[in-house]
C-alpha positions, 0 to 999 in steps of 0.5 A: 507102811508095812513092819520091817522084819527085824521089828516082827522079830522083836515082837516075837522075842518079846511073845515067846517070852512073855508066854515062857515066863507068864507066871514071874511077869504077869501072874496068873493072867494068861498072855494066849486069852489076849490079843496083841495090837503093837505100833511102832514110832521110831525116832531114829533114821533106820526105822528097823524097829530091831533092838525093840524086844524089852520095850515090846514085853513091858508094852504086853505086860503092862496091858495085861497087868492093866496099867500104865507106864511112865511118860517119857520113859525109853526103854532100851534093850533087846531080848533073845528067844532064851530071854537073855539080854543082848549086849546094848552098843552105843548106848550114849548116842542113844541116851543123847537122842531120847532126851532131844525127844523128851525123855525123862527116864532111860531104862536100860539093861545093866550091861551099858552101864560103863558105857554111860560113865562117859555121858555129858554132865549135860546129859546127866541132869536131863535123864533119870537112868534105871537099870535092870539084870533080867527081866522081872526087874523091869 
């Protein structure tokens, strides 16, 4: 299946990014001597891939930096070309599916916070969430 357009969107966002920020996210390594090869698995009905772009940027900063990340992490938020985070929108819904798909951590931009508040006691003791302000923080 080909990718959808708010997906190679994403994916550039995250690009852009990571080769205006190269030397706060990944240090002297240079992004422009890799290639890139990205799959994307969605779990959720509209399989867009949008809203994918800090997910993405962590995905190319870790194989740059030649590590992993953690198992069961979910990581919401998206970017913009500036680098600044868009505003997360139901970000209960969400934190609700990434446990039923066995998420352990939700990373998640700070701006969502208040809306968390409202997430089940339930819910609460499932998921560890981590919250960032920019993009160096993740």
């Amino acid at each position: 299946m080909p990718a959808q357009q708010t997906f190679k969107e994403s994916v550039n966002y995250a690009e852009q990014n990571l080769y205006s920020k190269t030397q706060a996210l990944v240090g002297d390594r240079n992004p422009t001597e890799h290639e890139f090869s990205i799959q994307l698995r969605s779990f959720e009905s509209a399989k867009s891939g949008a809203g994918t772009g800090m997910a993405v940027l962590i995905g190319m900063v870790t194989a740059l930096m030649e590590k992993i990340t953690k198992g069961g992490l979910v990581v919401l938020g998206q970017l913009n070309l500036g680098g600044s985070l868009d505003l997360i929108y139901d970000a209960i819904h969400t934190a609700e599916t990434a446990v039923e798909k066995g998420a352990t951590t939700l990373l998640i931009s700070l701006n969502a916070r208040k809306q968390l508040i409202d997430l089940s006691d339930d819910m609460i003791t499932k998921i560890n969430n981590q919250y960032y302000t920019e993009l160096q923080d993740c």
